[in-house]
C-alpha positions, 0 to 999 in steps of 0.5 A: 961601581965596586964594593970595598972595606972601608978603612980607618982613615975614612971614618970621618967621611962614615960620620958625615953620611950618618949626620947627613941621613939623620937630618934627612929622616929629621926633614920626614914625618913620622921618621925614626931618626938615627942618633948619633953613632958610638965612634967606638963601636963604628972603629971596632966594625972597620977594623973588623971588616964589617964596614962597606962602601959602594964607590963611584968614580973614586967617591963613596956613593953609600956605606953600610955595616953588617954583622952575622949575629943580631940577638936582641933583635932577631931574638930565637931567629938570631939562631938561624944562618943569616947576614945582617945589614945596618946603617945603610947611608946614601951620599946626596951626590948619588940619591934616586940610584937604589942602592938597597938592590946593588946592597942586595946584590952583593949581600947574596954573594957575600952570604953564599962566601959565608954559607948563610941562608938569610939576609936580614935587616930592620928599621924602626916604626912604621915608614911605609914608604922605606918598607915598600922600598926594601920589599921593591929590592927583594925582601919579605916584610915580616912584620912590626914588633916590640923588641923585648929588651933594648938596653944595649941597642942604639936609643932610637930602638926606644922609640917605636917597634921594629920592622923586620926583613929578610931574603931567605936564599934556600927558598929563593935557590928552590923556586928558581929550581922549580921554574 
């Protein structure tokens, strides 16, 4: 298992993993689902280096992207030291494998490389079971909120409030100490 960039020509395969989660979250109830990605804004983040993915024996088992800023969600928060994780897209040939924890590890040492204190990511409405997931893998759940402005957001942050979460380092780092 290994985390690489992923490239250009892979963008197609980044896709198809979105169309895939999206029919999944469709199949659950009460499920924000994903709309479909500007190709545009995916290409910027490859070109960037922001896009990952996990592979397995010569295949993709999950991808997402990150950013280090997140203004219109994380509002006065955004000010702080922090990695943002989005979009995160399992392959279905490798479903049941907790990729969010692998995701978190190597977050951790992606944010120490980039001196940032927090790791964060969001989800929209109220999946109790995705956040129980994300709170299994090491984040706090802070808490449901209605995100002030949306405009420039993908569409699916209308449709509900967002669920907040992070792994804060510097405390983690201090309780270890203090064990």
């Amino acid at each position: 298992m290994k985390v690489e960039n992923i490239r250009l020509e892979e963008i197609d395969e980044v896709f198809n993993l979105y169309n895939i989660a999206s029919a999944y979250q469709k199949s659950k109830k009460s499920v924000v689902v994903w709309p479909e990605f500007d190709r545009d804004m995916v290409s910027a983040e490859i070109t960037e280096q922001r896009q990952f993915k996990l592979v397995i024996d010569n295949e993709i088992a999950c991808i997402w992207a990150i950013t280090f800023s997140d203004a219109q969600i994380w509002v006065e928060r955004n000010e702080d030291p922090a990695i943002y994780i989005h979009r995160i897209a399992t392959n279905p040939d490798f479903r049941g494998h907790n990729f969010v924890a692998s995701i978190v590890d190597w977050a951790k040492d992606y944010a120490k490389m980039y001196a940032k204190q927090f790791i964060r990511l969001d989800t929209i409405g109220e999946n109790t079971r995705l956040i129980k997931h994300y709170c299994t893998c090491g984040f706090n759940f802070l808490g449901m909120f209605n995100l002030p402005n949306v405009d420039e957001l993908p569409p699916h942050y209308k449709e509900g409030p967002v669920c907040l979460f992070e792994i804060d380092l510097k405390k983690e780092r201090n309780e270890a100490k203090n064990r």
